[in-house]
N, C-alpha and C positions, 0 to 999 in steps of 0.2 A: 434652443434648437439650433444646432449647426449641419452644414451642409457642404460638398466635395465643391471645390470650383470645377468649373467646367458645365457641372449635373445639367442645367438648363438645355444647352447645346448637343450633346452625344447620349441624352438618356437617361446617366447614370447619377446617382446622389444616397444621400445618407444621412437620414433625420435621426437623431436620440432625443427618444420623447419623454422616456421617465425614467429615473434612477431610483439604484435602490437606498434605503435610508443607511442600512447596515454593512451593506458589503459594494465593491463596485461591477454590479451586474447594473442591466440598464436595457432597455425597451428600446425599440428602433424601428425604421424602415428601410430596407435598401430597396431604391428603384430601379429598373434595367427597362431596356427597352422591349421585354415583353412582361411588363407587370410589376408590380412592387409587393415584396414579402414583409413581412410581419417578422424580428426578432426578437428575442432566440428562437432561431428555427430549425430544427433538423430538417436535413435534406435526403431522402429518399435515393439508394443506388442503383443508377439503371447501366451496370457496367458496357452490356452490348447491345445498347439503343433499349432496353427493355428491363423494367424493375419487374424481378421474373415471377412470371402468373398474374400480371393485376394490368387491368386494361387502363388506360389512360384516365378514362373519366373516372372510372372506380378509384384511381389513386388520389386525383383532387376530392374525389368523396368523402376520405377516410383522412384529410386534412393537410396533404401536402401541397407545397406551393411551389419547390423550386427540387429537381433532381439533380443526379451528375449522371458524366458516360466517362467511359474512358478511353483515352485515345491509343494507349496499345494494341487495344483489342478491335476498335473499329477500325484503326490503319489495317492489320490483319487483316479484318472481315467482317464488313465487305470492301473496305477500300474507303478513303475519302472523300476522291471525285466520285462514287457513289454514291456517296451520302447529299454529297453535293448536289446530283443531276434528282435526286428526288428528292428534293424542296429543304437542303438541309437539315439538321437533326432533329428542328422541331416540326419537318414535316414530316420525316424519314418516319419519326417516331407517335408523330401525331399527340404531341405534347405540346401548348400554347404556352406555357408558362416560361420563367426561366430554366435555363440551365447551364451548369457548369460544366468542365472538362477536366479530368485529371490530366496532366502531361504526359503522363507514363512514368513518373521519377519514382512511383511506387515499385511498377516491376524490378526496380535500380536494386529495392532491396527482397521484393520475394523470391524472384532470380538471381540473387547476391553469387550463387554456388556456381551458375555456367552463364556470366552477365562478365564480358571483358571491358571495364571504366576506362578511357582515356581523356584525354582536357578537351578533344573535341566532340564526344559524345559516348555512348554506350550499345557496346555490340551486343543485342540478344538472342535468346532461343523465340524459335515461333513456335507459339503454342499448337498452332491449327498444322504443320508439317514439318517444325523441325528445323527449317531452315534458320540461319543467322540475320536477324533484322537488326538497323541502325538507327538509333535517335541520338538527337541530340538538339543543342538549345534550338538550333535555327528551323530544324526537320519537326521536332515537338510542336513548337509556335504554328510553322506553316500548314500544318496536319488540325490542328486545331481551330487556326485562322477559316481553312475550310471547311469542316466540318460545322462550323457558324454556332458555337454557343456562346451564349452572352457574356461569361465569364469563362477565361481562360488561364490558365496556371502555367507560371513558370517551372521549365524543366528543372532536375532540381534530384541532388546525391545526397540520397538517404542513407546512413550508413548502415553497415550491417550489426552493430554493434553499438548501441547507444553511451556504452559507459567505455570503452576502449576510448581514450583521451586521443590517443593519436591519431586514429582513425577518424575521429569527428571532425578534427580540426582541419585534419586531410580533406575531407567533404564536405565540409562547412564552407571553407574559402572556396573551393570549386563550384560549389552551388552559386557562391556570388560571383564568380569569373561567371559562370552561366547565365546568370541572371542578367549582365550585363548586354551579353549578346540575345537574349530574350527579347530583350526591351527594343534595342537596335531593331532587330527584324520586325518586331510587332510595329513600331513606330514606320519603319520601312512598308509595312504593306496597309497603313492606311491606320493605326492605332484604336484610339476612341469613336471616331468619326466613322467605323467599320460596321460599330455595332457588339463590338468585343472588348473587354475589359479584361488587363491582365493583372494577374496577382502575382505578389513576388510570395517566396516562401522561406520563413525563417527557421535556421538548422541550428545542432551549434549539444544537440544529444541531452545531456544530463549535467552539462555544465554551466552554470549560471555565468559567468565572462565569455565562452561563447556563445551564449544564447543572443546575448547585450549586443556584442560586436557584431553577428549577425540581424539582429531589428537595426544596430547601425547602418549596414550596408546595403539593406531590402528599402530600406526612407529615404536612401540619396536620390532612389528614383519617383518620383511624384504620381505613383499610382490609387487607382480605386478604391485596394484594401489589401490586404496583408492574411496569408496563412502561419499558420505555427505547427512545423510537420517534423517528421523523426519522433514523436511519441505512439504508445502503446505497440510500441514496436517490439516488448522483447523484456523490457525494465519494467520494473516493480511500480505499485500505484506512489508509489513518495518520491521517486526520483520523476515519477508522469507530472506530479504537482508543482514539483520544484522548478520543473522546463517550464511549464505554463507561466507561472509567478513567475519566474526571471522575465519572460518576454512579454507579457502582455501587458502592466502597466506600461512600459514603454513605449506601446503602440498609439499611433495620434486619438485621442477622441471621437473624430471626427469620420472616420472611414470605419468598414466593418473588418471583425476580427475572425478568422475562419479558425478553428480546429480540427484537424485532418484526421478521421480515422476512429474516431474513439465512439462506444456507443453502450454504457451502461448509465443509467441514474445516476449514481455516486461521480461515476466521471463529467456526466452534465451539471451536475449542480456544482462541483469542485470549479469547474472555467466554466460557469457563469455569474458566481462569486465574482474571476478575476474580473469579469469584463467581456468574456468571448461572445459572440454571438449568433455564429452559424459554425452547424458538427454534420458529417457525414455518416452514414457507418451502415456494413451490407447486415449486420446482428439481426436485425427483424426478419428481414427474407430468408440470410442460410439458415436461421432457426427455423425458419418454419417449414423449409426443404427437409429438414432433420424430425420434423414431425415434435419440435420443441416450441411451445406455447408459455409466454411470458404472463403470469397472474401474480393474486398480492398474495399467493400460496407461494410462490417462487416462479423457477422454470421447470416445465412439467412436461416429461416425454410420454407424447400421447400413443404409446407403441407400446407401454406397459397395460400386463392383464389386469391393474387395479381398476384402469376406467371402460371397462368391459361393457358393463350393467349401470354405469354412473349414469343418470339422466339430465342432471346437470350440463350448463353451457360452460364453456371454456371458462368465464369468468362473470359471476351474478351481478346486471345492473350493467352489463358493457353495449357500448350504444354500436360494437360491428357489426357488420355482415353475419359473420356469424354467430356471433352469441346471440344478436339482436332477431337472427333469421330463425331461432330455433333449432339450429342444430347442435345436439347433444354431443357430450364427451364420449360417450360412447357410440354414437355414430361416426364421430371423427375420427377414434381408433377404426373403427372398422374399416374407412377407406384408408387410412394410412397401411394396416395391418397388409390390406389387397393391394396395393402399389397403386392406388388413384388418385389423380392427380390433384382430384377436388380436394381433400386431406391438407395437403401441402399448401394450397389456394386457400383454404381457409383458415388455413392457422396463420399464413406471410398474412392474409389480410388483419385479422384479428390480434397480432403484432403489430405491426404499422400501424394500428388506432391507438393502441396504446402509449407506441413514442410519440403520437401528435397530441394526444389527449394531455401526455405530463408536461409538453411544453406549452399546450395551451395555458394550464393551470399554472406553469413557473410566468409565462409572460401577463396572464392576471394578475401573481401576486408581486411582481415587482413596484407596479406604482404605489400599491397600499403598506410598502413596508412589513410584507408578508414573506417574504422569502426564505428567510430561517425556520420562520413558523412551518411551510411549505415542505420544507426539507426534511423536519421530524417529522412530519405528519405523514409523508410517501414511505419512512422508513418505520414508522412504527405500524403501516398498513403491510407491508412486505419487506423482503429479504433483501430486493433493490438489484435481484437477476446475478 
């Protein structure tokens, strides 16, 4: 069992408690100063204070322990000192548990097209009217810093293009000129001792010498834990594994390994083979805004006339809300069909049980040297979404 220096004093630490026999996934806790998670964990996205349709307690219900927000969008709206003067995020939002903050480095690349990069920050569009908004390392940090989530991420140039060599390389060292001044402000406004914990985030696209050079430059600094971001961006699943493998054994042991973004089976089980430990990804909820229900049938859009007359639950033997509640496939078409909202509500719920449910079952079968076994067994039950 190893643990972060510091963890005593400021909160934060990070136990591995079982490896796997076969491959290097591995069992953990990371603790924060509102609670300790259980890894490999998927983390639940609540982009603007809110993981959409699912009330707080229901969301720890259905197995989640830690969320994220993100900081583009609550700069936006409603503002930080907002968030701030109502009991920060985790009151704002009424969530006790941990949580994380994107920095905004994503919008870097989903607004790549009217997003102007410069070495001190990044001019955007506002979503909510248009106007041109500014981030950058230092504005990211403080925006975060306030907003008060337990972990916070360094700002951070995603590029738009993960196999453009020149372009990564361009982004890659900017990310660590960035990272630099991350660190600086953070440590400037009270660091560890705040209650906030920052992550550096490792870039570097589809190239394994940038990827390296980048976990170089993210370890000069003596942080909590480390992300591995710029995948699923765009690139094909073997250039996604090849990024992961290049940077993740490299990463210390001893601190946890974030993966940003990605959220199918095959992708969780591919990085936590390498080692990763905590995945983000909105998949459960927009699917189920989309009236798309994840079973060991596949993905199943409950908007088609086959599940009209089905009386069947979303999926036989599922311990959700609602399969478990008795509501039928064809009840759940029918409020999807009428635009109700419940529809939507209970298929994001009845998703969400499912990503907790399969990492429940991966973080059992790691100690018992089940993990391979684990991994045929999820793919010989379904398609894997």
């Amino acid at each position: 069992m190893t643990a972060i220096p510091r963890a005593t004093t400021a909160g934060f630490g990070f136990e591995v408690h079982a490896r796997c026999a076969h491959t290097r996934a591995r069992t953990g806790v990371f603790h924060t100063p509102h609670g300790s998670v259980e890894t490999p964990i998927f983390m639940p996205v609540g982009t603007k204070g809110t993981v959409k349709g699912v009330l707080p307690d229901r969301l720890r219900s259905l197995g989640a322990r830690m969320v994220l927000a993100n900081t583009y969008h609550l700069h936006l709206r409603p503002g930080e000192e907002t968030v701030a003067a109502l009991g920060g995020l985790h009151g704002f939002m009424g969530w006790d548990g941990p949580i994380l903050t994107d920095s905004g480095g994503y919008q870097v690349f989903s607004l790549a097209r009217d997003a102007r990069v410069g070495e001190d920050g990044v001019e955007l569009p506002s979503i909510v009217d248009g106007s041109r908004v500014r981030l950058g390392p230092e504005s990211a940090t403080d925006v975060q810093m306030t907003l008060g989530a337990d972990v916070i991420m360094a700002f951070d140039h995603c590029p738009r293009d993960p196999l453009d060599r020149a372009l990564v390389e361009d982004a890659t060292d900017r990310t660590h000129r960035w990272l630099d001044r991350c660190v600086a402000r953070w440590r400037e406004r009270g660091g560890l001792e705040t209650g906030r914990a920052l992550f550096g985030i490792v870039q570097g696209g589809a190239f394994e010498d940038l990827r390296a050079r980048s976990v170089e430059a993210v370890l000069a600094h003596d942080l909590v834990g480390t992300a591995i971001g710029g995948v699923s961006v765009g690139e094909d699943r073997g250039a996604m594994r090849a990024a992961v493998a290049a940077a993740t054994p490299l990463l210390p042991e001893d601190r946890p390994r974030y993966l940003m973004g990605v959220g199918t089976p095959l992708d969780f089980f591919d990085a936590i083979e390498q080692g990763v430990d905590m995945f983000d990804c909105v998949t459960p909820t927009r699917h189920g805004r989309t009236h798309q229900a994840f079973t060991p049938e596949g993905r199943i859009n409950l908007r088609n006339r086959q599940w009209a007359r089905d009386p069947r639950p979303l999926q036989e033997g599922c311990d959700c809300p609602a399969c478990a509640g008795g509501f039928s496939r064809g009840y759940v078409r029918h409020l999807c069909k009428s635009d109700e909202i419940l529809g939507a509500v209970l298929i994001s719920l009845h998703n969400l049980r499912t990503f907790h449910r399969l990492f429940e079952r991966i973080r059992a079968a790691i100690p018992r040297g089940e993990l391979p076994a684990l991994r045929e067994q999820v793919f010989a039950e379904g398609p894997g979404w």
